[in-house]
C-alpha positions in Angstrom: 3.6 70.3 35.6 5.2 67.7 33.1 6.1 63.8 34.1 8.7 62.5 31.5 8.2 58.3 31.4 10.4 55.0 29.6 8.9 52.2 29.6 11.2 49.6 28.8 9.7 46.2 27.8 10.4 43.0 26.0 8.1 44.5 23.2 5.7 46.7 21.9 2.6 45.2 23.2 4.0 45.0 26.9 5.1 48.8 26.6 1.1 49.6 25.3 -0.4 47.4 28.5 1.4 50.2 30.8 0.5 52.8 28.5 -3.0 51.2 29.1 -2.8 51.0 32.7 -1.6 54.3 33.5 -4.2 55.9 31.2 -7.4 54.1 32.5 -7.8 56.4 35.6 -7.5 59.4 33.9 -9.4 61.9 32.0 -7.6 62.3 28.7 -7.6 66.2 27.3 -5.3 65.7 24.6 -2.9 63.2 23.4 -0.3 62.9 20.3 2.1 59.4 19.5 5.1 59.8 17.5 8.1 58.0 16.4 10.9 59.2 18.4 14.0 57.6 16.7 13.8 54.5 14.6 12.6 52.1 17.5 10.8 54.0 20.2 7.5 55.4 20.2 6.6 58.5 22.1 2.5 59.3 23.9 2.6 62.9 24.7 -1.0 63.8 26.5 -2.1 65.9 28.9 -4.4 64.3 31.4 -6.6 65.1 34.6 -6.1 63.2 37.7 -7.4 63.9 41.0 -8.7 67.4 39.6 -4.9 68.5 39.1 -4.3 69.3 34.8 -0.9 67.3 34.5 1.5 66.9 31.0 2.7 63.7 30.7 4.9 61.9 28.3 5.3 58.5 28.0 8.6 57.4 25.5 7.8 52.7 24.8 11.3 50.9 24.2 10.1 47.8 22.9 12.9 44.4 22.5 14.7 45.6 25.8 15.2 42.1 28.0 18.3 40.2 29.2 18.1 38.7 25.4 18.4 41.6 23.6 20.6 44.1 26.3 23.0 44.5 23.0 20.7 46.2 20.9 21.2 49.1 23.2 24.2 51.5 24.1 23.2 50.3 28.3 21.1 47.9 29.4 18.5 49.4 32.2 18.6 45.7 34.4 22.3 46.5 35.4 21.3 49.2 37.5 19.5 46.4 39.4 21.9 44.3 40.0 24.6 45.5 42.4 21.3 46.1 44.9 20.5 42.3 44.8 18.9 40.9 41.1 21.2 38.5 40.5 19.3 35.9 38.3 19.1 35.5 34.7 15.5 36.9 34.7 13.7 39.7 33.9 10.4 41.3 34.3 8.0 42.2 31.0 8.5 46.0 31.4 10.3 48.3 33.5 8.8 51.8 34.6 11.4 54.8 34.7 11.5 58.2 35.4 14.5 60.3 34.7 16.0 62.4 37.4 19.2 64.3 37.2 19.5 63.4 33.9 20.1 59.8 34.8 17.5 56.6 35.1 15.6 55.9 38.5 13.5 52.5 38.7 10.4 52.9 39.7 8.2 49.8 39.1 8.5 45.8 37.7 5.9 44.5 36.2 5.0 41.2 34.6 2.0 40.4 32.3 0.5 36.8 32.4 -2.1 35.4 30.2 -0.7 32.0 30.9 -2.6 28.7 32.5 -1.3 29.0 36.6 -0.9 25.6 37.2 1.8 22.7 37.9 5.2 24.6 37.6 3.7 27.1 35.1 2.8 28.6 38.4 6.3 29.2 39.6 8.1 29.8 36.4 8.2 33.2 37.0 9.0 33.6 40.4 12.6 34.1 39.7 11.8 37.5 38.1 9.7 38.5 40.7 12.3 37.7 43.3 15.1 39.0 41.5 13.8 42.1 40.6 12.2 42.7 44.2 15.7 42.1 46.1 16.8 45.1 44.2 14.4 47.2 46.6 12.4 47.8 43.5 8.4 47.4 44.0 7.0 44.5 41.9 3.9 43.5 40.4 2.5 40.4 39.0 -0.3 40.9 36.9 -2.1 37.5 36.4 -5.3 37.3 34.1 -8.1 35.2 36.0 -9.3 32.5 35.6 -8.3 30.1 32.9 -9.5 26.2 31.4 -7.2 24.1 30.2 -8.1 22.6 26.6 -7.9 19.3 25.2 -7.1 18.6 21.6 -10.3 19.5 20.0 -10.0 22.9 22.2 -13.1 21.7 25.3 -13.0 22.8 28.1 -11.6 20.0 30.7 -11.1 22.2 33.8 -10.1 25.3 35.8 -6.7 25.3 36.8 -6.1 27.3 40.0 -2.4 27.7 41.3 -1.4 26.5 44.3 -2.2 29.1 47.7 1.6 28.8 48.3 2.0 30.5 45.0 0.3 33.9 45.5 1.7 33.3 49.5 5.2 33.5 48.7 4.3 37.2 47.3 3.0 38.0 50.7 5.2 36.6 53.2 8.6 38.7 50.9 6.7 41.9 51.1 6.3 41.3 54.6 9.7 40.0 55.7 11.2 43.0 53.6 8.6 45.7 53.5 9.2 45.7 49.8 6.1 45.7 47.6 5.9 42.5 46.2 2.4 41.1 45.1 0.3 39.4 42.6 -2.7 40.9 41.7 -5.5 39.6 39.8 -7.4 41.2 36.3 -10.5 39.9 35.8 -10.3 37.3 32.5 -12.4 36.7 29.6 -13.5 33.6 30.7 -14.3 34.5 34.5 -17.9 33.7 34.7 -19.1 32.4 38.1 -22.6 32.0 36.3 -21.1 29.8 34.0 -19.2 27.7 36.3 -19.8 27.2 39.8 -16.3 26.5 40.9 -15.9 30.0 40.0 -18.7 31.4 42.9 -15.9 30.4 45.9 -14.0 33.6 44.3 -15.3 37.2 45.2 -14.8 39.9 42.8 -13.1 41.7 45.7 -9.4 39.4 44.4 -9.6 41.6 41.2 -7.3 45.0 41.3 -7.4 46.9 38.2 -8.5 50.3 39.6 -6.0 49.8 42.4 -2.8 49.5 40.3 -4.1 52.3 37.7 -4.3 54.6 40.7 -0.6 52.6 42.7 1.0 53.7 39.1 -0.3 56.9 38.5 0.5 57.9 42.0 3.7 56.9 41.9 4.3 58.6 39.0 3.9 61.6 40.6 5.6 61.0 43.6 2.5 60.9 46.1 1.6 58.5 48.9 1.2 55.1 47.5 1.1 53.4 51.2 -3.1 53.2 51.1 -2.9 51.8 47.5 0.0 49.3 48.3 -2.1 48.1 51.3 -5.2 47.5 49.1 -2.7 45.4 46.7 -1.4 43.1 49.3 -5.1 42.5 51.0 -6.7 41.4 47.8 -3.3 39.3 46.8 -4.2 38.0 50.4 -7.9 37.5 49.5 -6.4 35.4 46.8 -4.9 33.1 48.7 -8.4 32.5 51.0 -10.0 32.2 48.1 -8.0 29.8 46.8 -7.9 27.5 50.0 -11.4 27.4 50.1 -11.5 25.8 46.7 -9.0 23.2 46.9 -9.8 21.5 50.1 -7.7 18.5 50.5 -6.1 16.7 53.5 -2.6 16.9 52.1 -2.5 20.5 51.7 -2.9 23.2 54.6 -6.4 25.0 54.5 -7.9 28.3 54.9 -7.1 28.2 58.8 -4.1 27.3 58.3 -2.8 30.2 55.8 -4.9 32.9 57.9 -3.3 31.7 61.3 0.1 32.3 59.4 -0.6 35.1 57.6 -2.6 37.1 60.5 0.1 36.0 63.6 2.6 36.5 61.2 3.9 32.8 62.0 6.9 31.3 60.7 5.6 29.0 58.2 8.6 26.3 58.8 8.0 26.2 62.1 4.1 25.9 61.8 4.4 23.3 59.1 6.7 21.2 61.8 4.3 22.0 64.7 1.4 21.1 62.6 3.1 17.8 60.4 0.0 17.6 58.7 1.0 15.6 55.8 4.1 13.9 54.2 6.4 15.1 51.7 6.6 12.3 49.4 7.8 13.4 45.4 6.8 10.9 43.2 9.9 10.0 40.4 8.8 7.6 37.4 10.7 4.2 37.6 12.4 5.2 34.6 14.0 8.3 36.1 14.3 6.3 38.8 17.6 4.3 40.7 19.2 2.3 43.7 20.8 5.9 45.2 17.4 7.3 44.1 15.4 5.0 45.8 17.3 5.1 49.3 17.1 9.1 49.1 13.2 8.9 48.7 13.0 6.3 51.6 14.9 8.8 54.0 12.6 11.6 52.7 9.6 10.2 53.6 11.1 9.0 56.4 12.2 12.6 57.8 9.9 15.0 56.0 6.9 17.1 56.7 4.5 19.1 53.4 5.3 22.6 53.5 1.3 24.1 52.2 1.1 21.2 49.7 1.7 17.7 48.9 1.6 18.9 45.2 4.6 20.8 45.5 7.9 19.4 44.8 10.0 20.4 48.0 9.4 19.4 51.8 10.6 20.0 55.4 12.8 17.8 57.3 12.5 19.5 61.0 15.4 20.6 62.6 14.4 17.7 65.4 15.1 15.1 63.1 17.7 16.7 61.0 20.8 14.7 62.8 19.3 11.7 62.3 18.3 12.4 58.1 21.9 13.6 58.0 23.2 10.5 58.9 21.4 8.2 57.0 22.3 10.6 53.9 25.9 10.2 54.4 25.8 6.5 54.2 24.2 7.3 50.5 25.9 9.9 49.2 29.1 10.5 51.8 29.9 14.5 52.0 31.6 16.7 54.9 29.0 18.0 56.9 31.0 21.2 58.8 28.5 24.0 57.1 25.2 21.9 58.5 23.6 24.5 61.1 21.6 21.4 63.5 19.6 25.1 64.7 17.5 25.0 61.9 15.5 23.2 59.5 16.1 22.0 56.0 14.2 21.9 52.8 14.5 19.2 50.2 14.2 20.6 47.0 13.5 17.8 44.3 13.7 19.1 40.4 14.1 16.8 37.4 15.6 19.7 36.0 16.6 18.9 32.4 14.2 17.6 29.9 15.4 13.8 28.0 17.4 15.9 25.2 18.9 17.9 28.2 17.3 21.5 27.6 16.5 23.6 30.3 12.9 22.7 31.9 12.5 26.4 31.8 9.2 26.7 34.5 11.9 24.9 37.4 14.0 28.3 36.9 11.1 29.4 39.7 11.4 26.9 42.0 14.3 28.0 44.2 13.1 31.5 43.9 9.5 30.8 44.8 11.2 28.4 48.1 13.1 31.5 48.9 9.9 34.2 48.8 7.8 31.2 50.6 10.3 30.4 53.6 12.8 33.4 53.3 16.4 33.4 51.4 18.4 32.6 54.9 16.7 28.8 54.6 19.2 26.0 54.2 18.2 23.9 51.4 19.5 20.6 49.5 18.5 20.8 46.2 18.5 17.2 44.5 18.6 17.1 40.7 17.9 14.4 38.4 17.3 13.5 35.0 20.0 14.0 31.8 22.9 16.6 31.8 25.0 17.9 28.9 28.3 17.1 28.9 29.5 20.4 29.2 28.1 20.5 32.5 29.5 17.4 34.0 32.9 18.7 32.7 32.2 21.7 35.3 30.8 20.0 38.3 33.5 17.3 38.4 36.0 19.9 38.4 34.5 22.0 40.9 34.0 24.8 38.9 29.7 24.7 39.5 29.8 28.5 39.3 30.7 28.8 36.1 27.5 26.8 34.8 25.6 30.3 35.5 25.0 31.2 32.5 21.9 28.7 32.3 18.9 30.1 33.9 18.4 26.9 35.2 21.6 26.5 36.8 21.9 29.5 37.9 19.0 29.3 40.2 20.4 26.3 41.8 23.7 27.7 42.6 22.5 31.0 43.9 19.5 29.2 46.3 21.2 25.8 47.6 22.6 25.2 50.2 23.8 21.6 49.2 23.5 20.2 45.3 22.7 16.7 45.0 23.4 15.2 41.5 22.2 11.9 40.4 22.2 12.2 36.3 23.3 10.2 33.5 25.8 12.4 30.8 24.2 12.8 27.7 26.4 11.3 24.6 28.5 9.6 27.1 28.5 6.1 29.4 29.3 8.6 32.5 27.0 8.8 35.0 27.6 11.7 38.0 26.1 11.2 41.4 27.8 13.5 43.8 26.4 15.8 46.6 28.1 19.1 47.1 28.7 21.7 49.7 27.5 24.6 47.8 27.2 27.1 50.6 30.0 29.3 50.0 28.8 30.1 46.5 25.1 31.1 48.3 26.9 33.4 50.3 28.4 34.9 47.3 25.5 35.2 45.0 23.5 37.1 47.6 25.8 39.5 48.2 24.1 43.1 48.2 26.5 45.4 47.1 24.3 48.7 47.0 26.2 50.4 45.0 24.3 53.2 42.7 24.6 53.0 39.1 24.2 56.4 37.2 22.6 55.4 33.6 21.3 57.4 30.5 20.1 55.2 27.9 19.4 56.1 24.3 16.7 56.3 22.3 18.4 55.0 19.4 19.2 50.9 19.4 22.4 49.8 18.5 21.1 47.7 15.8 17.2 46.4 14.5 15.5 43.7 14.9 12.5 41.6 14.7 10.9 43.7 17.3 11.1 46.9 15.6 9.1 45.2 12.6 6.4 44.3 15.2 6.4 47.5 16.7 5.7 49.3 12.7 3.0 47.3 11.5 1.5 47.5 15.4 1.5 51.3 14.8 0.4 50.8 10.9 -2.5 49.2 12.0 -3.4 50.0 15.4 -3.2 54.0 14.7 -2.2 54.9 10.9 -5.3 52.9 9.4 -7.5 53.0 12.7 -10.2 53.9 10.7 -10.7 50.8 8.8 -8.6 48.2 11.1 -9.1 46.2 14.1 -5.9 44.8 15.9 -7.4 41.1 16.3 -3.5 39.9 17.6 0.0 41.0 18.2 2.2 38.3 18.5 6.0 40.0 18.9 8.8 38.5 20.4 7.9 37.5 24.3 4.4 37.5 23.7 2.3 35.5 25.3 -0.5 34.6 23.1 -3.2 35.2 24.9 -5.8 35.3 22.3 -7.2 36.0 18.9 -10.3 38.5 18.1 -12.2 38.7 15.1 -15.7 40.6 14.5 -18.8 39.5 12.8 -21.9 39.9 14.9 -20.5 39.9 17.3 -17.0 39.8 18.9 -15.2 36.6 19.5 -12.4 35.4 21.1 -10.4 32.2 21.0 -7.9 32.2 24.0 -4.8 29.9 24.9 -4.0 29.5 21.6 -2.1 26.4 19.6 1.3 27.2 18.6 1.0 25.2 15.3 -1.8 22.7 13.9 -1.9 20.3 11.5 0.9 22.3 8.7 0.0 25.6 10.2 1.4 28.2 11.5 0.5 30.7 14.6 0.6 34.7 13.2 2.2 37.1 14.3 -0.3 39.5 13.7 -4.3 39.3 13.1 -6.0 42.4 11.4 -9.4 42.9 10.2 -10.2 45.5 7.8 -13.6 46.8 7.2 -15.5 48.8 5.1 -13.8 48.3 1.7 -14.7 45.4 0.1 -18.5 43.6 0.7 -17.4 41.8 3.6 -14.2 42.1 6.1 -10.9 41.3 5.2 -8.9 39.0 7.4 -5.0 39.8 7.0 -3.1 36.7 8.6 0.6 38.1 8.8 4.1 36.6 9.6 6.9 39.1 10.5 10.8 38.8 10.8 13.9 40.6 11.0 14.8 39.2 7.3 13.2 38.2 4.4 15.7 34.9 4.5 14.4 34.0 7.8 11.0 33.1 6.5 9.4 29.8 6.0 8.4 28.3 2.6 4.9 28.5 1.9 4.4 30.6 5.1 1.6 32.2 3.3 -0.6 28.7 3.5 0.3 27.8 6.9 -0.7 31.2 7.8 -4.6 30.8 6.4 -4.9 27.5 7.0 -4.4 28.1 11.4 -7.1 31.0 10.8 -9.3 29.0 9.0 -8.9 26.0 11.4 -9.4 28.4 14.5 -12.4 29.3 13.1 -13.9 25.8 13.2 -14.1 25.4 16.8 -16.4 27.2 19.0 -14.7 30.4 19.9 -13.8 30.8 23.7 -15.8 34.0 24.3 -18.0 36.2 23.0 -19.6 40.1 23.3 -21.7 42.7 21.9 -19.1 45.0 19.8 -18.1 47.9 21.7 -18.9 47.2 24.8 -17.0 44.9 27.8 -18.3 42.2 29.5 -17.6 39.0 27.8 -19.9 35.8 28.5 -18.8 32.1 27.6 -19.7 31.1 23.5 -22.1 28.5 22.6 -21.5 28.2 18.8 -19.3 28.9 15.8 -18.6 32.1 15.5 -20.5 33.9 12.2 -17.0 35.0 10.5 -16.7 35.3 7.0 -13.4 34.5 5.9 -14.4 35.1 1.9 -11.3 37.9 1.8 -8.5 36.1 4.1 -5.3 37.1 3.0 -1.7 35.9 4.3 1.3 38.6 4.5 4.8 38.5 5.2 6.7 41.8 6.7 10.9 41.9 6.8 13.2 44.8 7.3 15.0 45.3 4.0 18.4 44.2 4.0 19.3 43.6 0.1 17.4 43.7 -2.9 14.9 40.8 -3.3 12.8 39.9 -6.1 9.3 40.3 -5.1 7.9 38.1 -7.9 10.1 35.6 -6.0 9.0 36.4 -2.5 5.4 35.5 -3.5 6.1 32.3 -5.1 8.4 31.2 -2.5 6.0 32.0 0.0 2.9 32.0 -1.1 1.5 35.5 0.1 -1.0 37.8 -0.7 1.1 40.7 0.7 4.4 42.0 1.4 5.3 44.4 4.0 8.7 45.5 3.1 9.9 48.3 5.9 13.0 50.4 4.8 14.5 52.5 7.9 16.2 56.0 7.1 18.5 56.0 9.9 19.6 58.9 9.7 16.5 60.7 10.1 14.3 58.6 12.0 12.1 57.6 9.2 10.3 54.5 8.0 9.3 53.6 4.4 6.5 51.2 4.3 5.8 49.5 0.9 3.3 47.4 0.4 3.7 45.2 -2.6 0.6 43.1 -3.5 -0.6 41.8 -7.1 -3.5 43.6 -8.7 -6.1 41.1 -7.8 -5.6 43.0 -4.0 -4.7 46.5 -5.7 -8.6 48.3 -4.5 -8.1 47.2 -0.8 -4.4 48.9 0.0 -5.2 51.7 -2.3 -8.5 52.5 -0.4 -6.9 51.9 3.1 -4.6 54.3 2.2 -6.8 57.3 0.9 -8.2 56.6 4.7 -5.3 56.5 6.7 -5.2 58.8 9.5 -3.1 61.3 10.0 0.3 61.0 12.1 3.4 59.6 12.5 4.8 61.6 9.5 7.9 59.6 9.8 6.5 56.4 8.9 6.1 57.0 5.0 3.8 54.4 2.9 4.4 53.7 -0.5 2.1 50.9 -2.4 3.9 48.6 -5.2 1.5 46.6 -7.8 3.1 44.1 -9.4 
């Protein structure tokens, strides 16, 4: 039987980690990639699972996210929407199956690589939420566990997140019988032996195996109840764990999380029964006021901790709501009709908006991660401070709050709150807004389900290029055209998350959470080791973009200099080459970087001077990619100067074969 599958993601790399997944339970027979159309690679295979002989073929649409829906003729989230994904995020990749001809959602999943800690932790709650309310089952893949750095790239500390975090997964998928979880891969750098903060975790919190087989099965349309069970127990485990480890007396423990979890408790009402701790945010005396001042006093006054003292957003009990109400009013005087005395309130504190008024991007979660903690029907006063644009005051004060949407940011806050209480000076002005508003109307109307059904067919062929596709070329250049000779050391495309950088010499080594730039460098976009041409690897340190114009002078330099710099410090792990368990590096990696070469890849879009390319920028290479719309094709040239004529031409005797639509030509000049 055949199993036709899209996988739309934000890029190549996050369409290849599903590819990965779905593959790594399976025995693979045969298998055949392919370009097919000018952005969109296709995996044919056929495959054994669970002793049944099964085609399947996988089709990657790579640069498909809320940023880039008009590089297609549809874009896949709208069929989300009307069913209840109504904020302005979305997850890395999207699994699809076609049926009658038109799209069905199967899966959301989200890659992270990142440090889970402080509001890092949260920050993408609002996809997971969004994307669940659509009935759509959800997964969180989190890599575990991770150090943060300081500026000479020690180690200072594991960062764990917060129990609530991996909580508020939980207590959605069993107030809406949704699958929403986070599920743990075992990181590089988990090594109990090596640290023994790291022995309070079992092994048992790590689900690979169990979302290979969740996928694959459902996939195919079997059972997936047993798998989805074994999902939620270890995102469960997750949470013990995690208690165990961070014992404090401002922050509920392990009993406290198992008595909610296993007598399925009401975790407002247990925080109130309990009042283990204060709420008390702390607000530096610079962002701090009078009206500011007061509110905090009445807070602390009135409020319980809900799971943590760490986290920015506490109870005030239902018993003592009346009274908290009427202190507010003598602050910030409002009409309180919509106030329902019957239950309680949370108090939602966010600075919101960084000193230059951008969006603090990880607060988008907040709300979100409230409403999977405590459930959406919570009433909660959101009070913002900090700097707002002046576009934004112009809105509020003429009651027009919805329209400020557009913002991720905003949009969180109008969709979640119950009440908005503003207390911000207006950027470029002497106006200062301090207002609290009755924003449950707009609640109401944001989480409205329609459940309507949206019949969509989507195209293989984007409405226009972009940086992505260049990602996505010299990914499959290397990765599979020249896999003879290369190894993929990073991928950086658009939405990455720059998880790490390998390179090979004895052994292999990895440098993980990576600087963006250091010291008049510059972060690649892609890594590649070549080997067996010259006497000793070649290191090809590349910058890509959707133009020639949009790249940096002297990229070339900036480009060698962050691989040579890397290279100093003591990489973060290391292991034997071709095989998989990493352990924790002691010493400078042995890397030769006597052939490192910088490269810049475009998409063609005028005629350029190469001569003047490599001056400007100070390359070794050029990757110039030419598409032939009109039949799918690629042309590849790679100009380079004589000096690196023997490398290209000997990579290119070796290339393998495949993707005979991707056509190579090599330029000397």
């Amino acid at each position: 039987m055949k199993y036709s599958i899209k996988i739309y993601g934000d890029n190549i790399i996050e369409c290849e980690r599903m590819v990965d997944l779905i593959f790594s339970n399976v025995n693979i027979k045969t298998i055949k990639r392919e370009l097919s159309s000018i952005s969109c690679m296709k995996v044919d295979s056929t495959i054994e699972f669970n002793d049944e002989t099964l085609e399947l073929s996988l089709e990657l649409y790579p640069g498909f996210n809320k940023q880039t829906s008009d590089r297609w003729d549809n874009n896949i989230f709208d069929v989300l929407k009307p069913k209840g994904s109504f904020l302005n995020e979305t997850p890395d990749v999207l699994l699809v199956k076609e049926e009658n001809g038109f799209e069905k959602v199967l899966l959301g999943v989200e890659f992270c690589s990142a440090l889970q800690a402080g509001n890092q932790a949260w920050q993408r709650s609002g996809r997971a939420y969004s994307t669940a309310r659509s009935g759509i089952p959800y997964l969180y893949i989190v890599e575990f566990a991770k150090y943060e750095l300081d500026n000479k790239r020690n180690r200072k500390a594991l960062r764990f997140p917060n129990p609530a975090i991996p909580f508020s997964y939980l207590n959605y998928s069993i107030e809406n019988g949704d699958l929403l979880a986070q599920v743990y891969f075992k990181g590089e750098e988990y090594q109990p032996t090596f640290d023994n903060k790291l022995k309070k975790f079992s092994s048992d919190i790590f689900g690979e195996q169990e979302v290979s087989k969740y996928i694959m099965n459902l996939i195919l349309e079997h059972d997936v109840s047993e798998y989805e069970k074994n999902i939620i127990d270890k995102n469960y485990q997750m949470v013990e764990d995690l208690s165990k480890s961070t014992l404090s007396s401002k922050a509920f423990d392990f009993t406290d999380w198992e008595n909610i979890y296993r007598n399925k408790l009401d975790i407002l009402d247990y925080a109130s029964s309990k009042n283990k701790f204060k709420f008390n945010k702390k607000i530096s005396s610079k962002a701090s006021s009078d009206k500011i001042k007061k509110f905090q006093a009445i807070v602390n006054k009135y409020s319980i901790g809900i799971g943590s003292s760490d986290l920015p957003f506490g109870l005030i009990p239902k018993n003592s709501k009346k009274q908290f109400i009427k202190e507010l009013k003598k602050i910030y005087p409002f009409n309180e009709e919509n106030i329902d005395y019957n239950k309680h309130m949370i108090i939602c504190m966010i600075k919101g908006f960084k000193p230059r008024g951008d969006d603090n991007r990880p607060d988008r979660g907040i709300l979100p991660f409230i409403a999977m903690l405590v459930g959406e029907d919570c009433e909660i006063l959101t009070y913002l401070y900090g700097p707002l644009y002046k576009q934004y005051y112009n809105h509020i004060i003429k009651d027009e709050i919805l329209n400020l949407q557009k913002n991720g940011l905003w949009k969180s806050i109008v969709s979640l709150s119950n009440y908005i209480l503003i207390e911000s000076d207006i950027l470029g002005t002497d106006n200062h807004l301090s207002i609290l508003k009755d924003n449950t109307n707009n609640k109401k109307l944001m989480l409205e389900r329609k459940n309507e059904e949206i019949l969509m067919k989507i195209s293989n062929v984007p409405n226009h290029l972009s940086e992505n596709d260049v990602d996505s070329i010299i990914h499959i250049l290397f990765k599979y055209i020249f896999e003879n000779n290369s190894y993929e050391g990073m991928c950086n495309p658009p939405g990455g998350d720059w998880s790490g950088l390998s390179l090979i010499g004895e052994k292999e080594y990895r440098w993980l959470s990576l600087p963006r730039v250091s010291d008049n460098s510059k972060r690649p976009d892609h890594v590649i080791q070549l080997f067996n041409i010259l006497d000793e690897s070649i290191i090809l340190s590349i910058e890509s973009k959707d133009k020639a114009n949009n790249l940096e002078t002297e990229i070339g330099v900036q480009l060698k200099k962050y691989i040579t710099d890397l290279t100093n410090y003591i990489p973060s792990v290391e292991r034997i080459k071709y095989t998989k368990d990493w352990n924790i590096s002691s010493s400078r990696a042995n890397i030769s970087l006597k052939h490192l070469l910088s490269g810049i890849a475009y998409i063609k879009d005028r005629d350029i001077s190469y001569s003047s390319l490599f001056d400007k920028h100070k390359c070794d290479v050029i990757f110039e990619l030419i598409p032939q719309k009109e039949n799918n094709n690629w042309i590849i040239k790679i100009i380079t100067k004589s000096m690196h004529k023997q490398i290209f031409e000997k990579l290119l005797q070796q290339k393998k074969n495949g993707f005979e639509n991707i056509i190579i030509e090599l330029v000397i000049i």
